[in-house]
MARTI-871744 format. One record per residue (C-alpha): x, y negated, z; residue number from 1. Coordinates in Angstrom, 3 decimals. Example, Ala and Ser with C-alpha at 12.3 -4.5 7.8 and 13.67 -1.06 7.14 Angstrom:
# residues 2
[[12.300, 4.500, 7.800], 1] [[13.670, 1.060, 7.140], 2] 
This chain:
# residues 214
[[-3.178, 56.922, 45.460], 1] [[-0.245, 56.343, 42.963], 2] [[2.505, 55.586, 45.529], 3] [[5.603, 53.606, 43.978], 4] [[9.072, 52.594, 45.796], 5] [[11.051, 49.798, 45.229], 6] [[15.113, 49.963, 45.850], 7] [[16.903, 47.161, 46.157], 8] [[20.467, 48.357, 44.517], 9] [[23.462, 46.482, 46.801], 10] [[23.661, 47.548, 50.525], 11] [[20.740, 50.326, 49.480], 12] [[21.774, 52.434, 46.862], 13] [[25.158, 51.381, 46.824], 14] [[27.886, 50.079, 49.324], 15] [[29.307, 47.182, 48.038], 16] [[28.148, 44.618, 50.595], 17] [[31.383, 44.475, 52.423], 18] [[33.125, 43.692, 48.605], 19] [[31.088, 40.788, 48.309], 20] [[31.590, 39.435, 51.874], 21] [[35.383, 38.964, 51.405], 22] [[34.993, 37.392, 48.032], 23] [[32.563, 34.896, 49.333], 24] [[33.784, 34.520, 52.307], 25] [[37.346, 33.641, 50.431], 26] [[35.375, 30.606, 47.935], 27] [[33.727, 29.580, 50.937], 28] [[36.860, 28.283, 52.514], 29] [[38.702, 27.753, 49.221], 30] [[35.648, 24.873, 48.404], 31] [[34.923, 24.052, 51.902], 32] [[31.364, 25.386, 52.270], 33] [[30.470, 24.936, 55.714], 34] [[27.589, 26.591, 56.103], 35] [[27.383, 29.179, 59.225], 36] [[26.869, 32.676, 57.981], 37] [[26.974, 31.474, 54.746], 38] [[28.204, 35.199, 53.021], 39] [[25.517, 36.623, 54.934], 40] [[22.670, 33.797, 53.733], 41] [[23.105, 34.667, 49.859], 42] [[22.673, 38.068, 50.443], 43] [[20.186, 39.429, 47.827], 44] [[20.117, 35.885, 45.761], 45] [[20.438, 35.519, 42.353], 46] [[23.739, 33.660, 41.349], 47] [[21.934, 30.718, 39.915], 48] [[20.011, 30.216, 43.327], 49] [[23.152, 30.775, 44.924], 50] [[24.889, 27.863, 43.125], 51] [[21.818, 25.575, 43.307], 52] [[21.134, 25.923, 46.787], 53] [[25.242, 25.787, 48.439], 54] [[27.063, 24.641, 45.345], 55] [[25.557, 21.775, 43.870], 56] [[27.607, 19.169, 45.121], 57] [[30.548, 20.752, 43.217], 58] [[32.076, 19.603, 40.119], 59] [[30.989, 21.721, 36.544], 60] [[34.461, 22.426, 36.568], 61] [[35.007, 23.575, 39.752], 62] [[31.899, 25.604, 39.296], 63] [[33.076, 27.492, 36.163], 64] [[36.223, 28.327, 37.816], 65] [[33.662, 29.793, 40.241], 66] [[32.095, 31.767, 37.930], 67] [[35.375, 33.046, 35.994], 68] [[36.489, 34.305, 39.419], 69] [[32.695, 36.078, 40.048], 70] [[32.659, 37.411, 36.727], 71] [[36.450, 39.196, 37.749], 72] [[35.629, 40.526, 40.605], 73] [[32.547, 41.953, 39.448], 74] [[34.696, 43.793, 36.797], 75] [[36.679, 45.354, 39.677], 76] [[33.927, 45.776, 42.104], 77] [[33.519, 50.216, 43.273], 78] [[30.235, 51.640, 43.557], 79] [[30.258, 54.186, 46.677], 80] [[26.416, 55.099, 47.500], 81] [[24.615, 54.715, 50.151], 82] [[24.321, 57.870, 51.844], 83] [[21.614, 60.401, 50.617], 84] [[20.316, 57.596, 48.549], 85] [[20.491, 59.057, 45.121], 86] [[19.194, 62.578, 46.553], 87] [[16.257, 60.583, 48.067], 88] [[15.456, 59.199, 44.852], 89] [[15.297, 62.189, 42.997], 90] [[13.503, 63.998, 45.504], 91] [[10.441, 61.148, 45.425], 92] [[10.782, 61.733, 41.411], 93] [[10.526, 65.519, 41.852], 94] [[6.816, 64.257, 43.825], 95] [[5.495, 62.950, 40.669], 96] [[6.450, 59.368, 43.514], 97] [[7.139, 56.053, 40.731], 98] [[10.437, 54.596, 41.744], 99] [[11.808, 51.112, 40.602], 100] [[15.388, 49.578, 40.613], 101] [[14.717, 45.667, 41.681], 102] [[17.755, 43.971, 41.642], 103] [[19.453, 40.507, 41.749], 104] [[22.735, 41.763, 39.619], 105] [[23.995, 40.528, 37.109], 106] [[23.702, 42.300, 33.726], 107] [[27.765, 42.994, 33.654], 108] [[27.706, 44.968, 37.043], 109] [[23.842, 46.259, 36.546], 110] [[25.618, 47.735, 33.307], 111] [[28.713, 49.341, 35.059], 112] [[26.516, 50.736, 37.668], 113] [[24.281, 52.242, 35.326], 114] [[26.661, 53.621, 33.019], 115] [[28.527, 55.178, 36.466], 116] [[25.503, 55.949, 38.008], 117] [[22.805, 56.733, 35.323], 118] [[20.382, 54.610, 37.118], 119] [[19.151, 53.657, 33.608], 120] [[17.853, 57.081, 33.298], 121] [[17.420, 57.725, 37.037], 122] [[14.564, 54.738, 37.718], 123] [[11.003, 54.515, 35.609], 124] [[11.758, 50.691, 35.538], 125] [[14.461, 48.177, 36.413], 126] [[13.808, 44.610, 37.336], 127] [[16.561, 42.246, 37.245], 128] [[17.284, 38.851, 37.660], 129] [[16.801, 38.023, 33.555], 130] [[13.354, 39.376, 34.374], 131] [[12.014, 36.903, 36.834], 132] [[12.400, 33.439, 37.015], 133] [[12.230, 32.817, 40.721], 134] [[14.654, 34.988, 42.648], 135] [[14.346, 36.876, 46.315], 136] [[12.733, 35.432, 49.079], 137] [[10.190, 34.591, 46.058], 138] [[7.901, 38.122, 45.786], 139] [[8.384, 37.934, 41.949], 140] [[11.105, 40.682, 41.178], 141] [[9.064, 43.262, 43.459], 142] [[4.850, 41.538, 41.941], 143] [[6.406, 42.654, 38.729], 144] [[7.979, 46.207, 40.022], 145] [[4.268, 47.095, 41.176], 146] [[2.915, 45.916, 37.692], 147] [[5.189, 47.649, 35.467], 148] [[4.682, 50.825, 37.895], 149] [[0.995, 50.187, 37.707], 150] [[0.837, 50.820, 40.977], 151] [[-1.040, 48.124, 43.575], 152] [[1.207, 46.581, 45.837], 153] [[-0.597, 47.714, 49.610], 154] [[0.719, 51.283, 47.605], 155] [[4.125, 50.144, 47.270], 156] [[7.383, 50.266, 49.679], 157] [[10.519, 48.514, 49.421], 158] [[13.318, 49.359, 50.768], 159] [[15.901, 46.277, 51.480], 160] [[18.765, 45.250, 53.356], 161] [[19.207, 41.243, 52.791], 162] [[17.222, 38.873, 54.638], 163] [[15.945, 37.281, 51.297], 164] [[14.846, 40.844, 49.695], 165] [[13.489, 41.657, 53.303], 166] [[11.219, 38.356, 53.010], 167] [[10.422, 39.080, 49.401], 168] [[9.163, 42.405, 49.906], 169] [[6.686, 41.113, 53.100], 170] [[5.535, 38.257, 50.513], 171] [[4.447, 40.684, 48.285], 172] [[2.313, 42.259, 50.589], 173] [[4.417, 45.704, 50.529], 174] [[5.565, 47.746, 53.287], 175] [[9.404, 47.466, 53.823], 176] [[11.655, 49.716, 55.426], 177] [[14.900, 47.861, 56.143], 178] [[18.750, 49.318, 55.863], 179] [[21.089, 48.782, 58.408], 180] [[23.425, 48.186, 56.254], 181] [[24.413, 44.637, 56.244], 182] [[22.568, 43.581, 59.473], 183] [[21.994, 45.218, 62.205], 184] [[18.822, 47.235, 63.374], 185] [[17.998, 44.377, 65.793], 186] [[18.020, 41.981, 63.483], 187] [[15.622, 43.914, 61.362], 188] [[13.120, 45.580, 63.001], 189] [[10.822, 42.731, 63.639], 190] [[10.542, 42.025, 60.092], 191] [[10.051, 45.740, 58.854], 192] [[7.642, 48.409, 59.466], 193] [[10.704, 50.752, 60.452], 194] [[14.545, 50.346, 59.729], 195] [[17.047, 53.144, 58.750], 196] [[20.697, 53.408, 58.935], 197] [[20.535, 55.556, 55.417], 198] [[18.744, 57.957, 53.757], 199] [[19.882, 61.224, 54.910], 200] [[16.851, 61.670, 57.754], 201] [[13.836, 60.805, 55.773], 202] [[11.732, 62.904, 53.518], 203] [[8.632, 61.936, 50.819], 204] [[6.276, 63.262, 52.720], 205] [[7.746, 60.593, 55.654], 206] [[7.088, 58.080, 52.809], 207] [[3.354, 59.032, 52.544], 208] [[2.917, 59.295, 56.334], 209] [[4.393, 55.583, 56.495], 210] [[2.277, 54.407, 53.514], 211] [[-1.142, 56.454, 54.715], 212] [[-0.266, 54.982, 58.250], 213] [[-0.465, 51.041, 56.893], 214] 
């Protein structure tokens, strides 16, 4: 059985979630986006989904200022990890286990992150949002994780935090373990086979045990 897993990056291998809800939260009220939950909603989309689904009535001006101010704060953003994340990783890697980074970043923070964090080096592939064309809740990022892993997807599991990686995983057909991270483990655990507040408890052959279990 050649068992792959799929990481989401934000709120899974890294902390940043919380970063991103205050500067959404902050162009949300500066351009009057009322839309409930609305930091919370994008979670996990890529930025061109996220304009054409909330910004769209905006000006192209307004919408490059948008964009200068994104591309800022992703200069600025920190990269703490997720807790026994990275060790988790390595550990499946050290189990001959296929791992893949599928992300919605941009290229200017997937590059920061990987020259902080090696991830480059770290992950067999990386799928990012210049690879696909239709973004989280579409299965396409995590279809094309299984493909370049060679690796069928009823083998696969993703692990996810957002609501729209959470549905993208399921849509795929994959088993997904959710992270506490950004909602809470009510929230979750109806739409994931188990959830986890990080990854300092589990172990690869808990991965196998989930996977053999499906």
């Amino acid at each position: 059985m050649n068992i792959c897993a799929l990481f989401d990056m934000d709120g899974v291998l890294i902390d940043t979630e919380p970063q991103y809800t205050i500067f959404w939260n902050e162009i949300a009220k500066q351009y009057n986006i009322e839309v409930e939950d609305f930091e919370t909603k994008i979670k996990g989309m890529t930025i061109p989904h996220i304009f054409s689904y909330y910004f769209n009535t905006l000006s192209g001006k307004e919408v490059e200022q948008i964009l200068r101010d994104f591309r800022l704060f992703e200069e600025s953003v920190l990269f703490p990890d997720i807790p026994g994340a990275i060790d988790f990783v390595k550990e499946l890697k050290l189990h001959n286990i296929r791992v893949g980074l599928v992300t919605s970043a941009t290229e200017l923070k997937l590059g920061r992150v990987c020259q902080q964090k090696q991830f480059d080096t770290l992950f067999d592939v990386i799928i990012s949002a210049k690879d696909i064309q239709n973004g989280k809740p579409a299965p396409d990022c995590f279809l094309l994780g299984a493909k370049r892993l060679s690796s069928e997807t009823k083998n696969c599991i993703v692990f996810e935090d957002s609501l729209a990686g959470i549905t993208a995983g399921n849509a795929a057909g994959m088993s997904v373990t959710g992270l506490a991270t950004t909602h809470t483990e009510e929230i979750l655990m109806d739409k994931c086979i188990t959830v986890i507040s990080d990854f300092r408890q589990i172990t690869v052959n808990w991965l196998k045990t989930i996977i053999s279990n499906i």
